[in-house]
mmCIF file of the C-alpha atoms, coordinates in Angstrom:
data_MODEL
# 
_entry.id   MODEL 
# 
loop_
_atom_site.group_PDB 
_atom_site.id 
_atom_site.type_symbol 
_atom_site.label_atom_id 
_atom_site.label_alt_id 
_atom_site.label_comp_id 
_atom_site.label_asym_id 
_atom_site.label_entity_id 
_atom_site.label_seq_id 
_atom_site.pdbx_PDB_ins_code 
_atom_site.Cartn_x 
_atom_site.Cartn_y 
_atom_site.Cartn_z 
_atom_site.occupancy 
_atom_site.B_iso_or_equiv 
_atom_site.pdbx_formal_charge 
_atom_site.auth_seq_id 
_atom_site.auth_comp_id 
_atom_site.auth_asym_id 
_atom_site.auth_atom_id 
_atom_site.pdbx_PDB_model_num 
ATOM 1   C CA . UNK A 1 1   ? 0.000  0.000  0.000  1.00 0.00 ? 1   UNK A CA 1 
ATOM 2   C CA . UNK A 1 2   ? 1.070  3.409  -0.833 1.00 0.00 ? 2   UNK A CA 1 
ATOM 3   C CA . UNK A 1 3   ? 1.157  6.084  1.999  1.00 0.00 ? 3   UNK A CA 1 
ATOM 4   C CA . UNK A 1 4   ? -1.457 8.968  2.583  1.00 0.00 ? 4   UNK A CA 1 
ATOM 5   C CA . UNK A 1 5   ? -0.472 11.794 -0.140 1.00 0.00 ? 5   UNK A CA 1 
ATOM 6   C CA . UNK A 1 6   ? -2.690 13.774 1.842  1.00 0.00 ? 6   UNK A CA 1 
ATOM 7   C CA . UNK A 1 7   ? -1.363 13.445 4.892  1.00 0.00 ? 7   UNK A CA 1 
ATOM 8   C CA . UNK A 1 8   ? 2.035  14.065 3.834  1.00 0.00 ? 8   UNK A CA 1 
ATOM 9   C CA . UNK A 1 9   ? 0.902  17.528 2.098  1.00 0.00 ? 9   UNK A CA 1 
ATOM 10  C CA . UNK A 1 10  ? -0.487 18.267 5.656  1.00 0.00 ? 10  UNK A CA 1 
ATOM 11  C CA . UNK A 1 11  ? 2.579  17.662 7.151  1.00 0.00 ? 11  UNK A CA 1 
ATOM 12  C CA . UNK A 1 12  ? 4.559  19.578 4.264  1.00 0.00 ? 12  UNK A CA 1 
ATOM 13  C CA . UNK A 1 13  ? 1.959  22.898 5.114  1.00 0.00 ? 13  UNK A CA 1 
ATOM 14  C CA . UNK A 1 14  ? 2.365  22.404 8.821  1.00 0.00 ? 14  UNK A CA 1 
ATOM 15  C CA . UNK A 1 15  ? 6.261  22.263 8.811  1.00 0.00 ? 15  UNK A CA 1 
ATOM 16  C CA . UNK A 1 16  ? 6.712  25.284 6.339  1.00 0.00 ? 16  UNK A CA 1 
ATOM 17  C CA . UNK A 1 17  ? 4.313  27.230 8.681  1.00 0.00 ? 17  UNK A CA 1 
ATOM 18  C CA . UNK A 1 18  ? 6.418  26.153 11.555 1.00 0.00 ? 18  UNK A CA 1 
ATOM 19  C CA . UNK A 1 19  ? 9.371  27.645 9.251  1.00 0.00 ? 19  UNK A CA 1 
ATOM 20  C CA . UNK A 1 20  ? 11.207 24.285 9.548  1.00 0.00 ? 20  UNK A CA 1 
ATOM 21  C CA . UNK A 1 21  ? 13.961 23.880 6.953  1.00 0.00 ? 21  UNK A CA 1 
ATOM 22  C CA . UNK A 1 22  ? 13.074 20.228 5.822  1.00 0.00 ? 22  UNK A CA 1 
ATOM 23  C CA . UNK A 1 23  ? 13.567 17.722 3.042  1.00 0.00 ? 23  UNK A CA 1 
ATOM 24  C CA . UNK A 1 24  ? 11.970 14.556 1.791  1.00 0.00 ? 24  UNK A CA 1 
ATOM 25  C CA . UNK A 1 25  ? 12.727 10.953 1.768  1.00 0.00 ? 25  UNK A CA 1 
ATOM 26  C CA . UNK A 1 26  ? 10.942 8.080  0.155  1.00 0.00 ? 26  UNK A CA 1 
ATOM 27  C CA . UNK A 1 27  ? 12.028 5.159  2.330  1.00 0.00 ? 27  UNK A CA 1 
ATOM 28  C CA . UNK A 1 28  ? 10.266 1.791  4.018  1.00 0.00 ? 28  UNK A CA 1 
ATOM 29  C CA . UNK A 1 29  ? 7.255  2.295  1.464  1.00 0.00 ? 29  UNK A CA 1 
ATOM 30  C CA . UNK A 1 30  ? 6.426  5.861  2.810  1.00 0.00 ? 30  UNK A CA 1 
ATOM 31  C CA . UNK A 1 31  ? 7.490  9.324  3.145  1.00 0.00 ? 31  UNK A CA 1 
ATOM 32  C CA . UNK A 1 32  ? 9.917  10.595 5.758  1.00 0.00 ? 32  UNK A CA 1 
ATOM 33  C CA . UNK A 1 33  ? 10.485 14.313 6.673  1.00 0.00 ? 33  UNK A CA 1 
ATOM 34  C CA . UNK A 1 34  ? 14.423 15.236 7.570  1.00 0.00 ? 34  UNK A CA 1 
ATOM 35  C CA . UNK A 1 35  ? 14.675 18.296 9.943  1.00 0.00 ? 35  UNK A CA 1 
ATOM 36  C CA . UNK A 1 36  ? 18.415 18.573 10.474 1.00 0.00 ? 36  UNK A CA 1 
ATOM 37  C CA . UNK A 1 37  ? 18.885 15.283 8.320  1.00 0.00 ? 37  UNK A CA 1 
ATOM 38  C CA . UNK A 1 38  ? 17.634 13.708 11.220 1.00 0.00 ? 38  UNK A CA 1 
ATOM 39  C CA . UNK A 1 39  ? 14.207 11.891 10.578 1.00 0.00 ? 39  UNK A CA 1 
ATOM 40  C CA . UNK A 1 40  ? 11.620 14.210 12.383 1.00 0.00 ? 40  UNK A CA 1 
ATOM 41  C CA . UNK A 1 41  ? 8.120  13.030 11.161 1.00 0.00 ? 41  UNK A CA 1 
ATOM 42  C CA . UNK A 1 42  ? 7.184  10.881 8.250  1.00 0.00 ? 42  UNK A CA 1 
ATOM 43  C CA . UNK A 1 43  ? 3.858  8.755  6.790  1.00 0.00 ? 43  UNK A CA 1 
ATOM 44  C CA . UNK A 1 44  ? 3.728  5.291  6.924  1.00 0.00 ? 44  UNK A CA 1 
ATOM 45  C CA . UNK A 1 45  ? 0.060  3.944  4.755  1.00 0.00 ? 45  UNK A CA 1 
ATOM 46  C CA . UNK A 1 46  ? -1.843 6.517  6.504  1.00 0.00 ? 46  UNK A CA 1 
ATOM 47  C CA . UNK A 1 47  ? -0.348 6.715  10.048 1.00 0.00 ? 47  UNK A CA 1 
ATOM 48  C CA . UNK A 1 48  ? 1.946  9.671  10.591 1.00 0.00 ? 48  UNK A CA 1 
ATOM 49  C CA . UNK A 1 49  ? 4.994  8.728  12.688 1.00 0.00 ? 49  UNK A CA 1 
ATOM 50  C CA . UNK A 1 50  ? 7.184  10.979 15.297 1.00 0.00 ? 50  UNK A CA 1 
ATOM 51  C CA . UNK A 1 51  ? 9.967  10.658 16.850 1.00 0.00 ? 51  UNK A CA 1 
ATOM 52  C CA . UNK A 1 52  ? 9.350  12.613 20.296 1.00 0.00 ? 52  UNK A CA 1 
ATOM 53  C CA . UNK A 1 53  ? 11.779 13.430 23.584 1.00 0.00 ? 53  UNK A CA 1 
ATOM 54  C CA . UNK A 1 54  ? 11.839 10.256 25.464 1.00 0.00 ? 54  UNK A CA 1 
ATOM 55  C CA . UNK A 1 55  ? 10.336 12.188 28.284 1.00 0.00 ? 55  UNK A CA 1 
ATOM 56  C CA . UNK A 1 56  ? 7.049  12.489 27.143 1.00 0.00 ? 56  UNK A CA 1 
ATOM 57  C CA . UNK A 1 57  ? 7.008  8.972  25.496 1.00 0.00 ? 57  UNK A CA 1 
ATOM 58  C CA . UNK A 1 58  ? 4.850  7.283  28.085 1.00 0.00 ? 58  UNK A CA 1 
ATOM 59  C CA . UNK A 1 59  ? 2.249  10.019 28.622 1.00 0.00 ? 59  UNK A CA 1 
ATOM 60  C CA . UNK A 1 60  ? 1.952  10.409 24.976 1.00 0.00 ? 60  UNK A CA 1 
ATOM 61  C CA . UNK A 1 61  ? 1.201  6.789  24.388 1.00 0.00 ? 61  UNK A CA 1 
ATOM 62  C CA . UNK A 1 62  ? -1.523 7.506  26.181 1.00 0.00 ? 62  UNK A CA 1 
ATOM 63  C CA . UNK A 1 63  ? -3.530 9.999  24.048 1.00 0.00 ? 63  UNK A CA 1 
ATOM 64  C CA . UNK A 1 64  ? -6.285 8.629  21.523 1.00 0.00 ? 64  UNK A CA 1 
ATOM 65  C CA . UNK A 1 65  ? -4.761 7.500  18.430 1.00 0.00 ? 65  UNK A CA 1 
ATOM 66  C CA . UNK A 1 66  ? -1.080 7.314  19.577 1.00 0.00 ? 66  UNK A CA 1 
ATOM 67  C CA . UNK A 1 67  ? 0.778  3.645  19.763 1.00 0.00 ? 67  UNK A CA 1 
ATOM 68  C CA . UNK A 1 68  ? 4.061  3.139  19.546 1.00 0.00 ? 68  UNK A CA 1 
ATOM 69  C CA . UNK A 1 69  ? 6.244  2.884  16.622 1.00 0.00 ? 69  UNK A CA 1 
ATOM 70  C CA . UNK A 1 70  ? 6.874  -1.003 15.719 1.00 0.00 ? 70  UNK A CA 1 
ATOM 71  C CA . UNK A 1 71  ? 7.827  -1.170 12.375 1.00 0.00 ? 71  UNK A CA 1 
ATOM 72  C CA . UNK A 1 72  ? 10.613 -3.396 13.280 1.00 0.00 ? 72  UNK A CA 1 
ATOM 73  C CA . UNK A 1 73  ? 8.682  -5.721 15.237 1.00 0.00 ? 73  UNK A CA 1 
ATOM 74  C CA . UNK A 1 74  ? 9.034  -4.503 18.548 1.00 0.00 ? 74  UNK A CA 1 
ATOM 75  C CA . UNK A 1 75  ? 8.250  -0.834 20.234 1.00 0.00 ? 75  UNK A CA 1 
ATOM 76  C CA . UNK A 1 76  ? 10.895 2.164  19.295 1.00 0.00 ? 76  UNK A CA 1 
ATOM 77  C CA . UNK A 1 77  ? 11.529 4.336  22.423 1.00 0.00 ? 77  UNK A CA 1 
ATOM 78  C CA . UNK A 1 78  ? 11.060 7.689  21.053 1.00 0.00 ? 78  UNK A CA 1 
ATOM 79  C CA . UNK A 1 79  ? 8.953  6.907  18.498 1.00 0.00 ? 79  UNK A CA 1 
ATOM 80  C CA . UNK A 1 80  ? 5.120  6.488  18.013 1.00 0.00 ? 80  UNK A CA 1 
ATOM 81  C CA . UNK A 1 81  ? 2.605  6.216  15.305 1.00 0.00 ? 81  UNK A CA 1 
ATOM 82  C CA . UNK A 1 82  ? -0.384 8.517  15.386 1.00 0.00 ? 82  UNK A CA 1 
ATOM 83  C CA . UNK A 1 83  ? -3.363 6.678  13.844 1.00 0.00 ? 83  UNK A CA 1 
ATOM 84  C CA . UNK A 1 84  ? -5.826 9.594  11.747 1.00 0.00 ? 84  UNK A CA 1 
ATOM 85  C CA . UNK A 1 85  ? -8.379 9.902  14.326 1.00 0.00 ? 85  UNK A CA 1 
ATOM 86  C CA . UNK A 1 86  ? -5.060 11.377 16.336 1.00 0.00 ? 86  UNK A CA 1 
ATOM 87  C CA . UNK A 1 87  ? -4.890 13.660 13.931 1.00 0.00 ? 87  UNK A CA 1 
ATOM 88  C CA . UNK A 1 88  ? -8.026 14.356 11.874 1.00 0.00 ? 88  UNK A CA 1 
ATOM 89  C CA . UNK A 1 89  ? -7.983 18.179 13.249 1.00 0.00 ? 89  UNK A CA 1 
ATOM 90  C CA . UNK A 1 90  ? -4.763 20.273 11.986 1.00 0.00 ? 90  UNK A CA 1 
ATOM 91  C CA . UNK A 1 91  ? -4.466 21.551 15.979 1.00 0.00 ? 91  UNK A CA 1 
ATOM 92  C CA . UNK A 1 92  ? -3.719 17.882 16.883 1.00 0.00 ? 92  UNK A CA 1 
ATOM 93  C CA . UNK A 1 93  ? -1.117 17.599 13.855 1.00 0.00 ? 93  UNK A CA 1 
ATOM 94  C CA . UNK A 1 94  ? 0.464  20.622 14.520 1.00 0.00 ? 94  UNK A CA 1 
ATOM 95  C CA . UNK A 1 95  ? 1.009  19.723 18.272 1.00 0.00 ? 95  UNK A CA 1 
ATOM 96  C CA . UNK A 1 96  ? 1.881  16.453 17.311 1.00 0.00 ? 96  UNK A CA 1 
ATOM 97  C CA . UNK A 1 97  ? 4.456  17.930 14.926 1.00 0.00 ? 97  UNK A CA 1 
ATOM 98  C CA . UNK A 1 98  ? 5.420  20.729 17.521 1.00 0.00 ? 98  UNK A CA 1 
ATOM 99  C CA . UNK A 1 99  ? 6.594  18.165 19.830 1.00 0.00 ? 99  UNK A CA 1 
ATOM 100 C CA . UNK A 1 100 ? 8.599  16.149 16.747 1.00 0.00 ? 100 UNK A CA 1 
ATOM 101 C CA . UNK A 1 101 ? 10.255 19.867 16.339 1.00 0.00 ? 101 UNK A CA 1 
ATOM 102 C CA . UNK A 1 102 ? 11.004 20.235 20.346 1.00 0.00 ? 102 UNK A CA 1 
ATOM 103 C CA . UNK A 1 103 ? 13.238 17.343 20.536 1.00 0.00 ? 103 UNK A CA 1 
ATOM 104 C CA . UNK A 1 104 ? 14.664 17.411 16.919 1.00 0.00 ? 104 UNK A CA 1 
ATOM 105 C CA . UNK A 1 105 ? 18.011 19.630 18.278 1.00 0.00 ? 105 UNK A CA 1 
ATOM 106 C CA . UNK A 1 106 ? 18.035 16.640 21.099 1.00 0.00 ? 106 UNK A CA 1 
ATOM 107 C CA . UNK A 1 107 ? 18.027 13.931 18.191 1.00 0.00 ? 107 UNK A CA 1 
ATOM 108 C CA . UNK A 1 108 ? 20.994 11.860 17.393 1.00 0.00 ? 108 UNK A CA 1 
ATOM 109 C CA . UNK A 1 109 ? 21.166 11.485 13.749 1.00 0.00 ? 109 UNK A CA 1 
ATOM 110 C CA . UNK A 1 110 ? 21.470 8.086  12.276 1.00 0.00 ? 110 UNK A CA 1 
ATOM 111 C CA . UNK A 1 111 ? 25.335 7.634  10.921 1.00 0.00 ? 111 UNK A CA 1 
ATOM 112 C CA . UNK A 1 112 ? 25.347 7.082  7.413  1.00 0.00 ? 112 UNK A CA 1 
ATOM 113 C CA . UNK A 1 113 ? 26.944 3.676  6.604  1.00 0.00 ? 113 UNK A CA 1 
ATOM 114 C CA . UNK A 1 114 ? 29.775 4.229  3.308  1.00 0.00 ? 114 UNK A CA 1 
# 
């Protein structure tokens, strides 16, 4: 299955408004956005992903819509999938995307194999 053009154009308004210098990655059959070139927020079929300050992790798995991330199989720290009803309204994928941005400078960026 594809992922959510939609959703992804959503996120692309939301960031720009934000003023977020970003870029754009296809990978693992969806869409990822690079704040930094560190993977911020992305679409996977149409669940947006975030990778949020381990701090607010557990609370935040406990909002409607929010699971964490387990595209490997097992739970990423850090990282949780926002199902749409999370984020239907733009106020609840802006905050959701606000607290991507907050930890982004905190982020450890993935080193890039040669």
């Amino acid at each position: 299955m594809a992922f959510d053009e939609f959703l992804a154009d959503r996120i692309r308004v939301a960031l720009k408004e934000k003023k977020a210098r970003f870029t754009e990655k296809k990978m693992m059959g969806g869409m990822a956005f690079m704040v930094d070139d560190k993977m911020c927020v992305g679409v996977i079929k149409n669940n947006m992903m975030a990778r949020i300050d381990p701090g607010v992790y557990e609370a935040s798995i406990t909002r409607h819509g929010c699971r964490p991330m387990d595209f490997t199989g097992k739970p990423m720290k850090g990282w949780v999938y926002l199902e749409p009803e999370a984020i239907d309204m733009d106020d609840d994928l802006n905050d959701w995307i606000q607290l991507a941005l907050d930890y982004n400078p905190k982020a450890v960026s993935s080193k890039k194999k040669k």
